[in-house]
C-alpha positions as CSV (number, residue, x, y, z in Angstrom):
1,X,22.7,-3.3,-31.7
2,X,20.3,-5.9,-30.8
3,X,21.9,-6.3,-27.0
4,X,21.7,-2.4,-26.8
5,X,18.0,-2.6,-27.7
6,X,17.3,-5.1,-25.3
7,X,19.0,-3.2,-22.2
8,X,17.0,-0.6,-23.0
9,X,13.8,-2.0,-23.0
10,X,14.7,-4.3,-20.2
11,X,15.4,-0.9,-18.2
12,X,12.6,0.5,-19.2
13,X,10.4,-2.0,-17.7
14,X,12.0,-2.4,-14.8
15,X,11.6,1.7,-14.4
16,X,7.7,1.0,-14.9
17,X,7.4,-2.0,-12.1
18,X,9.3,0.6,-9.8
19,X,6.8,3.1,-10.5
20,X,3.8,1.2,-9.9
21,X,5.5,-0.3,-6.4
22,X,5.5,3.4,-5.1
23,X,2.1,4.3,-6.9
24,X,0.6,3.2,-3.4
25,X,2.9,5.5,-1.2
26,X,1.3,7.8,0.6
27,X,-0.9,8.4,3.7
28,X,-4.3,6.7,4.0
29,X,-6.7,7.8,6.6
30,X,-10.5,7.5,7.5
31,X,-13.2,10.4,8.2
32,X,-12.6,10.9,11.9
33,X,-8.3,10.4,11.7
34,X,-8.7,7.5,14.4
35,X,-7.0,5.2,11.6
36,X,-4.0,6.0,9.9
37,X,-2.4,3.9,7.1
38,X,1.2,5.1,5.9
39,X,3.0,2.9,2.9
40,X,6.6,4.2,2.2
41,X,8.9,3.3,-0.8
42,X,10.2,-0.4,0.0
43,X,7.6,-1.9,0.8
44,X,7.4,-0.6,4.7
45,X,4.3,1.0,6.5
46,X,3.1,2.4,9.6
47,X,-0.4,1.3,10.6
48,X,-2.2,3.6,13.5
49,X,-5.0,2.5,15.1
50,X,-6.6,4.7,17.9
51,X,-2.9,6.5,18.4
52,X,-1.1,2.9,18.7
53,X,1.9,2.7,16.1
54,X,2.5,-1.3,14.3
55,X,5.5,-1.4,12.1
56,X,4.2,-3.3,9.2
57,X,4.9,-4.2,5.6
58,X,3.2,-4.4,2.6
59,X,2.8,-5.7,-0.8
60,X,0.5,-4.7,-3.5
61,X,-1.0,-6.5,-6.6
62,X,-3.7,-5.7,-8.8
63,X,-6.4,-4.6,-7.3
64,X,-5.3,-5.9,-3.6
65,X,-2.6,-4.7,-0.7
66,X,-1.6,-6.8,1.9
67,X,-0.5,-5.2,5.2
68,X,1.7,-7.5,7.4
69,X,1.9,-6.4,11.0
70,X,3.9,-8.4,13.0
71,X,2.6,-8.8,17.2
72,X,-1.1,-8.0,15.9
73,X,-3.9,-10.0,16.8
74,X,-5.0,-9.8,13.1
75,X,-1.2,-9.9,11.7
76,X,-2.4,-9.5,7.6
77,X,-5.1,-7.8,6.7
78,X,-5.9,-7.6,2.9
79,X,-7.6,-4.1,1.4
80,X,-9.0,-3.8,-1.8
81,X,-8.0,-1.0,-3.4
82,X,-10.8,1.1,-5.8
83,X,-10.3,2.7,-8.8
84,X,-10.7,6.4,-6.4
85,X,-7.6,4.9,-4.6
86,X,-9.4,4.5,-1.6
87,X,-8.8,1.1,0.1
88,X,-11.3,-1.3,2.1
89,X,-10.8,-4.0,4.8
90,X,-12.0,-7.3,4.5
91,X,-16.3,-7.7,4.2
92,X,-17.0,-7.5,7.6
93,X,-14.0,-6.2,9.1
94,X,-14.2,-3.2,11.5
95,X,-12.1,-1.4,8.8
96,X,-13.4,2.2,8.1
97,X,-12.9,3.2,4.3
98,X,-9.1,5.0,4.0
99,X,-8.7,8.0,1.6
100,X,-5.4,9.1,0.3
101,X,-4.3,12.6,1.7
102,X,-3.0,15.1,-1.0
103,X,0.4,16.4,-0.6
């Protein structure tokens, strides 16, 4: 009984920490569309910058996501992510604001 419960709630937290990994999927853009930020399931992303694709990674934690590109002059770039779910390049970083785009 005692094994049974801890499957369960071992599952079940597992199930959450999936979850939250794919919370951040999505496309992220700025006003003008010139930048284009999409994270997929597994940790993959597609970064767009003035109609140039990078194949990229990323990983997320707290109240940061880390974007790996690799062949890019600037190959991680760290956003802070808002409580909006909007995300922000480094302080002084060309980086426009990205919003999420409802599906």
């Amino acid at each position: 009984m005692l094994y049974r419960s801890g499957f369960l709630i071992a599952g079940a937290c597992l199930a959450v920490m999936v979850g939250c990994k794919s919370g951040m999927a999505g496309t992220y853009t700025d006003a003008n569309g010139a930048v284009i930020l999409e994270l997929k399931s597994g940790g993959k992303a597609n970064f767009t910058f003035m109609g140039d694709v990078e194949d990229c990674t990323y990983e997320s934690s707290g109240k940061q996501l880390t974007l790996t590109c690799k062949g890019s002059p600037a190959p991680v770039t760290v956003f802070n992510v808002h409580d909006d779910g909007s995300l922000t390049g480094p302080a002084g970083s060309f980086m426009p604001p990205l919003r999420k785009e409802k599906s």
